[in-house]
C-alpha positions as a printed NumPy array, in Angstrom:
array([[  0.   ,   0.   ,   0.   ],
       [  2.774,   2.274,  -0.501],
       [  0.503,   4.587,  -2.786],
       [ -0.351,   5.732,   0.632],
       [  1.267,   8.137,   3.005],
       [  2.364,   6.837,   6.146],
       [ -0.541,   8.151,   8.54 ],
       [ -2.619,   6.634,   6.026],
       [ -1.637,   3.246,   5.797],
       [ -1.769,   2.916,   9.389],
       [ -5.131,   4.351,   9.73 ],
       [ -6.432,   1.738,   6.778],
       [ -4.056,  -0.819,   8.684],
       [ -6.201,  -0.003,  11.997],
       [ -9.586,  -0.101,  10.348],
       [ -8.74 ,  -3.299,   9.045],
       [ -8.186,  -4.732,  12.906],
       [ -4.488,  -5.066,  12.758],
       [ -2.355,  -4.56 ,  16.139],
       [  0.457,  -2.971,  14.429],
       [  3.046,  -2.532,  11.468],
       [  5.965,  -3.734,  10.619],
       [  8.054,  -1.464,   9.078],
       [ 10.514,  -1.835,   5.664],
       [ 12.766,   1.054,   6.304],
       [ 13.605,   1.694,   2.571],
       [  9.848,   3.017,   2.406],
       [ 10.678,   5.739,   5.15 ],
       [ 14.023,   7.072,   3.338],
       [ 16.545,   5.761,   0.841],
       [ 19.13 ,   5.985,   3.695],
       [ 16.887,   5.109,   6.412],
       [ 19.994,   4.883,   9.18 ],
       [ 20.178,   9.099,   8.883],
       [ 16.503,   9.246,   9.296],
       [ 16.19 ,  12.627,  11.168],
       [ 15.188,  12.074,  15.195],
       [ 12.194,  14.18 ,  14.028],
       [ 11.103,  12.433,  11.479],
       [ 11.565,   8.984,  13.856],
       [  9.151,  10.536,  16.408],
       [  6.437,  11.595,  13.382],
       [  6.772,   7.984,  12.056],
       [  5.586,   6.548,  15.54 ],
       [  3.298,   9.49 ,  17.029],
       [  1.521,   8.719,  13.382],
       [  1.535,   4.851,  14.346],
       [ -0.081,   5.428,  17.427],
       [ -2.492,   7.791,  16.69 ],
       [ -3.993,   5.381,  14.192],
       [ -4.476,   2.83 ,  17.553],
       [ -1.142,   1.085,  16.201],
       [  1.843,  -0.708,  17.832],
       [  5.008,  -0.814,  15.547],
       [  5.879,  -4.279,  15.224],
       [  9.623,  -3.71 ,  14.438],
       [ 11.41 ,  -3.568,  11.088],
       [ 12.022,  -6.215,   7.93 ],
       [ 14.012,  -5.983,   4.651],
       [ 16.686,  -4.063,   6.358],
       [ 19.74 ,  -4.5  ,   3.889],
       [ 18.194,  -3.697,   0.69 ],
       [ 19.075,   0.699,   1.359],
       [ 21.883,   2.042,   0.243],
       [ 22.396,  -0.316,  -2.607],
       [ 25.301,  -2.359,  -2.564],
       [ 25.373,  -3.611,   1.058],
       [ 27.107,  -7.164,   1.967],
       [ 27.597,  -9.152,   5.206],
       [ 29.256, -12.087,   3.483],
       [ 31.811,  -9.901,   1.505],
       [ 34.479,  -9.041,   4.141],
       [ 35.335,  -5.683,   2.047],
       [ 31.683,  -4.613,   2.816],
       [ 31.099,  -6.095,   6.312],
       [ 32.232,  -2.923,   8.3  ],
       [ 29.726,  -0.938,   6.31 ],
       [ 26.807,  -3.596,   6.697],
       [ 27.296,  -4.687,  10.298],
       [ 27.375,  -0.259,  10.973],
       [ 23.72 ,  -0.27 ,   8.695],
       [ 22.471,  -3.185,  10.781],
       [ 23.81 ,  -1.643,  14.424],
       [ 21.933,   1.493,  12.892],
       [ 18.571,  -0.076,  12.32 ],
       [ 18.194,  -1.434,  15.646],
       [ 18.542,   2.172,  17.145],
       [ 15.995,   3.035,  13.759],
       [ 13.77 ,   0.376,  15.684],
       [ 13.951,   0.879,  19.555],
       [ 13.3  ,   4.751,  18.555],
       [ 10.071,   3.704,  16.114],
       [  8.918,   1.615,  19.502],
       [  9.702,  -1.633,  17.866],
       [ 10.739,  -4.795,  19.672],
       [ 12.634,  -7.06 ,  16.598],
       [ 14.283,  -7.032,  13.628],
       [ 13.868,  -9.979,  10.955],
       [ 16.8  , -10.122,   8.851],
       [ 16.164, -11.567,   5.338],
       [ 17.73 ,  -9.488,   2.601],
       [ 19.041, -12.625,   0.254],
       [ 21.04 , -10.329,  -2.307],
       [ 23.159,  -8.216,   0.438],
       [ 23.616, -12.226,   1.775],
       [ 25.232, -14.15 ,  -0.738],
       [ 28.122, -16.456,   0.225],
       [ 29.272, -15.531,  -3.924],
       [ 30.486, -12.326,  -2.945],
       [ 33.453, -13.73 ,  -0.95 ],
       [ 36.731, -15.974,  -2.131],
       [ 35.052, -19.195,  -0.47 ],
       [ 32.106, -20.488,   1.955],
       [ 34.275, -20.45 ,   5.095],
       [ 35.491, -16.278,   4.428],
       [ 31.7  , -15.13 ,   3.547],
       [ 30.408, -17.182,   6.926],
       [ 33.211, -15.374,   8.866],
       [ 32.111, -12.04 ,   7.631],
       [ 28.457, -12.842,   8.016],
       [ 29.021, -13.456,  11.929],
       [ 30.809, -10.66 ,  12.303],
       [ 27.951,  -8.554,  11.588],
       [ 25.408, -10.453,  13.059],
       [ 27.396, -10.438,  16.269],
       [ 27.176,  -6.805,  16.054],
       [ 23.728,  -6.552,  15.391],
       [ 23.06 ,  -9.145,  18.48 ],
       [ 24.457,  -7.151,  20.835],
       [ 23.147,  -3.723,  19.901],
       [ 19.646,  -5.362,  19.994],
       [ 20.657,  -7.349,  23.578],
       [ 21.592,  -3.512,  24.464],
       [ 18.432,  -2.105,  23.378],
       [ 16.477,  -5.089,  24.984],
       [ 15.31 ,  -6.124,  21.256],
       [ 15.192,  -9.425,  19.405],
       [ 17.216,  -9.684,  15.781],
       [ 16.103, -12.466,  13.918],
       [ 17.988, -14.274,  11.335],
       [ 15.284, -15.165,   8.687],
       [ 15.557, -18.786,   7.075],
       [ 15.089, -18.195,   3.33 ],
       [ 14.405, -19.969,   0.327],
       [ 17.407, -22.018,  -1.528],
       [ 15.452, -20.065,  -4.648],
       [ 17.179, -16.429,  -3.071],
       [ 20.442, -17.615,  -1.249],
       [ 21.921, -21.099,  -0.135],
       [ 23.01 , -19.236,   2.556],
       [ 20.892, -19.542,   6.174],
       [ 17.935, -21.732,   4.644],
       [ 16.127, -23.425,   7.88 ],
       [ 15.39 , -23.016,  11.356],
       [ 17.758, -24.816,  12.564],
       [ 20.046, -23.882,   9.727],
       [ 19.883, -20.439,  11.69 ],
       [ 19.65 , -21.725,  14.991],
       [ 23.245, -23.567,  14.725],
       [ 24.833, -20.238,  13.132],
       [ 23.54 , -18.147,  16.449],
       [ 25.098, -21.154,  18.308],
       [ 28.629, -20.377,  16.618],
       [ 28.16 , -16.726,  17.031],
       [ 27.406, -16.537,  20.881],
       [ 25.797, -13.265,  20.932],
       [ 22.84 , -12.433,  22.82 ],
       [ 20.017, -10.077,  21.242],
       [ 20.091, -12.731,  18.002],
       [ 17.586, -15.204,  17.388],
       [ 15.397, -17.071,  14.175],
       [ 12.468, -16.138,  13.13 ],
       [  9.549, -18.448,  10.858],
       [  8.469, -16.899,   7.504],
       [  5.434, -19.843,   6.403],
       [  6.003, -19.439,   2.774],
       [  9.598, -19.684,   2.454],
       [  9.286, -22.632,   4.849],
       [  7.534, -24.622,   2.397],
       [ 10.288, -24.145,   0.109],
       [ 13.184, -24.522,   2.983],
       [ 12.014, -26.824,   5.664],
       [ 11.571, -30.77 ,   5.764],
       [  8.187, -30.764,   7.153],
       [  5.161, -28.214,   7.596],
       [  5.607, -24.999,   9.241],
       [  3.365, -25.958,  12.177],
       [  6.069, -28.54 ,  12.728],
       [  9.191, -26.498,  12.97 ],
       [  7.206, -24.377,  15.374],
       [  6.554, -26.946,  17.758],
       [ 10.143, -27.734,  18.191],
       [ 11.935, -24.397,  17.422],
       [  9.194, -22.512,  19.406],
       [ 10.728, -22.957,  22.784],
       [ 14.378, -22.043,  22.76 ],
       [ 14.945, -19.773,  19.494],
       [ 12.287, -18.577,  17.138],
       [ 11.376, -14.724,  17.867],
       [  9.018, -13.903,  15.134],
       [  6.437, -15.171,  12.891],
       [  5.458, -14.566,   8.995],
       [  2.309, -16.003,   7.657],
       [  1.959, -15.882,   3.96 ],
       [  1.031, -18.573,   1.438],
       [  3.097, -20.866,  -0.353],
       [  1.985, -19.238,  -3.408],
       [  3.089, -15.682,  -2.105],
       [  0.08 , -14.024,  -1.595],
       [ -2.058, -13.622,   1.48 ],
       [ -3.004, -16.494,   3.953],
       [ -6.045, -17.197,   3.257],
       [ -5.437, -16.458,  -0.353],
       [ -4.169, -20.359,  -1.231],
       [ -3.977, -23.557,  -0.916],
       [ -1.938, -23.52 ,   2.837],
       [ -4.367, -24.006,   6.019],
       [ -2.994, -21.523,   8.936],
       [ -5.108, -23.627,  12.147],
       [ -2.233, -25.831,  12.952],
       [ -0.041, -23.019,  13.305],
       [ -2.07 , -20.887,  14.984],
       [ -2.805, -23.385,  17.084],
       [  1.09 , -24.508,  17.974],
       [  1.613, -20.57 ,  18.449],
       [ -1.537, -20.88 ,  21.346],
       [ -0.453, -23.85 ,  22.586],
       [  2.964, -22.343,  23.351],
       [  1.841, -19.105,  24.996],
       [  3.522, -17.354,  22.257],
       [  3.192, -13.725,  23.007],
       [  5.308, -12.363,  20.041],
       [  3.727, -10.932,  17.345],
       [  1.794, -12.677,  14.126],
       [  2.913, -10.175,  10.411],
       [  0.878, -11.201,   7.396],
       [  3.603, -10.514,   4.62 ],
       [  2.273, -11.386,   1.52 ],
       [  4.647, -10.758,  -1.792],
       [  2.003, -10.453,  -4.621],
       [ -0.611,  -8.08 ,  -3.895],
       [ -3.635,  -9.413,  -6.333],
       [ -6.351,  -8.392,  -6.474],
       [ -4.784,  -5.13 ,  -5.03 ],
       [ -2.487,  -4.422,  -1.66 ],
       [ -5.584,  -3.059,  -0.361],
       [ -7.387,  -6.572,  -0.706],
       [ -5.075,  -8.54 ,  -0.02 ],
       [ -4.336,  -7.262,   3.801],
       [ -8.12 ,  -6.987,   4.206],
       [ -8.403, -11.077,   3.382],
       [ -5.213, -11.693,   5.302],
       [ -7.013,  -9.109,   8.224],
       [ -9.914, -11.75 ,   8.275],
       [ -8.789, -14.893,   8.145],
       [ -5.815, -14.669,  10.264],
       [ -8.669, -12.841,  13.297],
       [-11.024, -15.699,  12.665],
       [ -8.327, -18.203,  13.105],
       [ -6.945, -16.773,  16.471],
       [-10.598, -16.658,  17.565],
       [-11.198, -20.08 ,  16.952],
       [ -7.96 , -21.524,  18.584],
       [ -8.628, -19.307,  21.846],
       [ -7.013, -16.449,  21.35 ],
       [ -3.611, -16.823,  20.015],
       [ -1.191, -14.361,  19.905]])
């Protein structure tokens, strides 16, 4: 819905029965880590005036172009940009960061595997401890084979936070690239990952639009989120917006309420 201003998507976000927004910080400024303190404190008066939490921030690498964490020429620049968007968040009221970004991630723009993993912990380790410091989760998204071989499953993520030993760092579940990523359903990696490192949740379906928009059936995770006391928040992310943007968060809006209704609840 970026057609929108800001105090206007929230407002139609609000209407709609959302809790809050999650916030891409390339739609706030093309170099979102100088983003004046005033304009920080208009961004989240506007979010709360609308009735709105702010979620925290996604898609955090993409602004300035060029960023890497795997190239170790780059990594002082990236691991600054990711130390800077955890201050972006705690001062937009946010409480995580999910960290997918595939193309500022890619183990090809280092000599070999073992250099680009090396670089890639550096700055995550930086990022963990400014959000530990800030009392913030950043999550490590598991993507898709399709964007990056790099960081593709839960546990895939849960064994690289292992290695780095920084606190402030944990996974996160996005359900559609999960289909593509994981062994078994989504609901499933919950149940076991749920308990000791996943810090966020992404519903969309397989097919990249909306849940409730395909084939994928949301009750069994819904259910393994109220069965854990899960308290974290639930972001409908959808990719394609058919028939509009507008639509598609109203559908997701519905479905996902009626689902947390019928398991009790929910998150």
């Amino acid at each position: 819905m970026r057609e929108f201003e800001f105090a206007e998507q929230c407002r139609i976000i609000a209407d709609l029965g959302f809790d809050a927004v999650e916030i891409a910080p390339f739609t706030l400024s093309d170099d979102p880590a100088r983003l004046p303190a005033a304009r920080r404190r208009e961004v989240r008066n506007m979010a709360a005036d609308a009735g709105l939490e702010v979620a925290g921030l996604h898609w955090l690498m993409n602004v300035p172009v060029g960023m890497s964490i795997t190239d170790p020429a780059r990594a002082e620049v990236a691991g600054a940009h990711m130390e800077a968007m955890v201050e972006l968040c705690a001062d937009l009221g946010g409480e995580m960061l999910v960290h997918g970004s595939p193309d500022a991630r890619n183990p090809a723009d280092a000599p070999d595997g073992t250099t680009a993993r090396r670089a890639a912990a550096a700055c995550f380790a930086r990022a963990g401890r400014a959000a530990a410091a800030a009392n913030l989760r950043y999550c490590i998204e598991p993507l898709s084979p399709t964007l990056t071989p790099f960081l593709n499953s839960v546990a895939d993520c849960a064994s690289f936070i292992d290695e780095i030993e920084a606190s402030g760092l944990m996974t996160m579940l996005d359900t559609c690239a999960a289909a593509d990523s994981e062994d078994r359903p989504a609901h499933e990696v919950l149940e076991e990952w749920l308990p000791s490192g996943i810090g966020h949740v992404h519903v969309n379906d397989p097919n990249r639009r909306a849940p409730g928009q395909g084939e994928m059936r949301f009750g069994p995770v819904m259910q393994v989120l109220a069965r854990s006391g899960y308290s974290g928040y639930v972001s409908a992310e959808p990719f394609v917006y058919e028939p509009s943007g507008l639509a598609a968060a109203s559908i997701a809006a519905g479905y996902m309420r009626g689902l947390r209704e019928a398991v009790g609840g929910g998150p």
